[in-house]
N, C-alpha and C positions, 0 to 999 in steps of 0.2 A: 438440519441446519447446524453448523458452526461458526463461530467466530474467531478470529484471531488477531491478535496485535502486532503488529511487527515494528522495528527498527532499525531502519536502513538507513549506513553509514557508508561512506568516501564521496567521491566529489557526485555529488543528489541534487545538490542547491545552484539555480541558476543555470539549472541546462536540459530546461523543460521538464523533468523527473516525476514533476506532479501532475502536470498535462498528461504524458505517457501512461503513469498510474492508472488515472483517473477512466483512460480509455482502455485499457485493459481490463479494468474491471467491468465498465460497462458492458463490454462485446463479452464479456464469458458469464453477463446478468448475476453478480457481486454486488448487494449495497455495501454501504459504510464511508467513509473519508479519507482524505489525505492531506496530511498538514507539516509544515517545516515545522524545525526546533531551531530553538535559538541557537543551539550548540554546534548547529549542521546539518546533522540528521535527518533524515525526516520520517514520519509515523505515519501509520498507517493501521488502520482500523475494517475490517474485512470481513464479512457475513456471508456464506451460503454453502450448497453442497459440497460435501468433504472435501470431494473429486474436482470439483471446481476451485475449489482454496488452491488445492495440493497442484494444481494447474497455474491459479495466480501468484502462487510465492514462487516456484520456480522463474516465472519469469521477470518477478522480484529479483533475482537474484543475477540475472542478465543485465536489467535495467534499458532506461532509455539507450540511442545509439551516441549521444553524448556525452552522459554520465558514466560512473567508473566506480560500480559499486565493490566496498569492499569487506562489508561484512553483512548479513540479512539475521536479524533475532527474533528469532518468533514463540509469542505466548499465548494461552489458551484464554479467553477471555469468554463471557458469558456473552448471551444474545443478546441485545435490547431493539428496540425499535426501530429502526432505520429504514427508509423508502431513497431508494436508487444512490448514487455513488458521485460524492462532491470532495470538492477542495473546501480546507476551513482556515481560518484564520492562525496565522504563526504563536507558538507559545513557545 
């Protein structure tokens, strides 16, 4: 198991991007969350096999068929507890 953070930047917000997330993660069996920023962006917190991430960010990187991503940042983050893959509250 790994984790990873990311932060995904260009037009994210308002055009389903965290719905999209959210179901992509589920179907590849990914916990963790996915939450706007105030700033635009939106985050994203990501848990499970290597092989699986490296599947999810890739298609991080595509995005919803709406949105228009234009940059994906990804960090090593530690594991902590997470059970199944939600949307969280804007910060």
């Amino acid at each position: 198991m790994i984790a990873r953070r990311l932060r995904v930047t260009g037009r994210v917000q308002n055009v389903f991007f965290r719905d999209w997330t959210a179901e992509q993660a589920r179907a590849l069996g990914i916990d963790g969350w996915v939450r706007n920023r105030s700033d635009g962006s939106v985050e994203i917190y990501a848990i499970g096999a290597p092989e699986l991430i490296e599947t999810f960010v890739a298609r991080c990187h595509e995005g919803s068929p709406a949105s228009r991503v234009a940059e994906v940042v990804i960090e090593e983050d530690e594991v902590r507890p997470c059970e199944g893959f939600s949307k969280i509250a804007t910060v």
